[in-house]
C-alpha angles and dihedrals in degrees: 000000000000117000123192111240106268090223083065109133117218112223112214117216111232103258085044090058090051090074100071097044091052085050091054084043084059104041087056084060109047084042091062093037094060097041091047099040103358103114087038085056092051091058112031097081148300110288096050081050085064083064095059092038107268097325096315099117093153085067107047079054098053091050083049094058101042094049090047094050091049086061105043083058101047099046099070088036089058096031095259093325094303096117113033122179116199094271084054097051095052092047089050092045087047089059099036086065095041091055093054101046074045092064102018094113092047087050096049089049095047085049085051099058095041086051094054095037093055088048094052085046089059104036081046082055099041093050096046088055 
């Protein structure tokens, strides 16, 4: 059976690299939300509880920050994510799932409130008719 050498570098294609700089982007986000609002957040209701995790804003803070400090140290290790190893692409996969438990809530809010919006948009369309 033929085996790859372990020492094989993964190229990444360009739109591929994009991701994990628009994860860091995001990190950087949720981290600052929930410095900034996130005990407020955790307080106001129900449904901007949904946006730290179900009041747990430490948390979402905590995921933040690790995903954003796998990445900080394997962009300059892969060139800016262009060449992965194996060791890399775990790492990057690890911190890829932590980023978006990170910002989940805040994507489900911001689904609710395109969903609305785009229901309003077509009850608004049907009545005018």
């Amino acid at each position: 059976m033929l085996q790859q050498n372990p020492g094989t570098r993964l190229v990444l294609p360009d739109r591929t690299r994009r991701l994990p700089w628009l994860l860091a982007g995001v990190d950087v986000m949720a981290a600052s939300w929930m410095i900034s609002a996130g005990d407020w957040l955790d307080r106001a209701s129900r449904v901007t509880s949904v946006v730290t995790l179900g009041g747990h804003h430490l948390v979402v803070l905590w995921l933040a920050v690790l995903g954003f400090g796998i990445l900080a140290v394997l962009a300059p290790l892969t060139g800016g994510f262009a060449e992965l190893n194996r060791i890399h692409l775990v790492a990057l996969s690890v911190a890829g799932v932590v980023s978006v438990v990170a910002v989940a809530g805040i994507v489900s809010v911001a689904a609710l409130v395109a969903g609305l919006a785009l229901v309003v948009a077509l009850v608004g369309r049907a009545v005018i008719r």
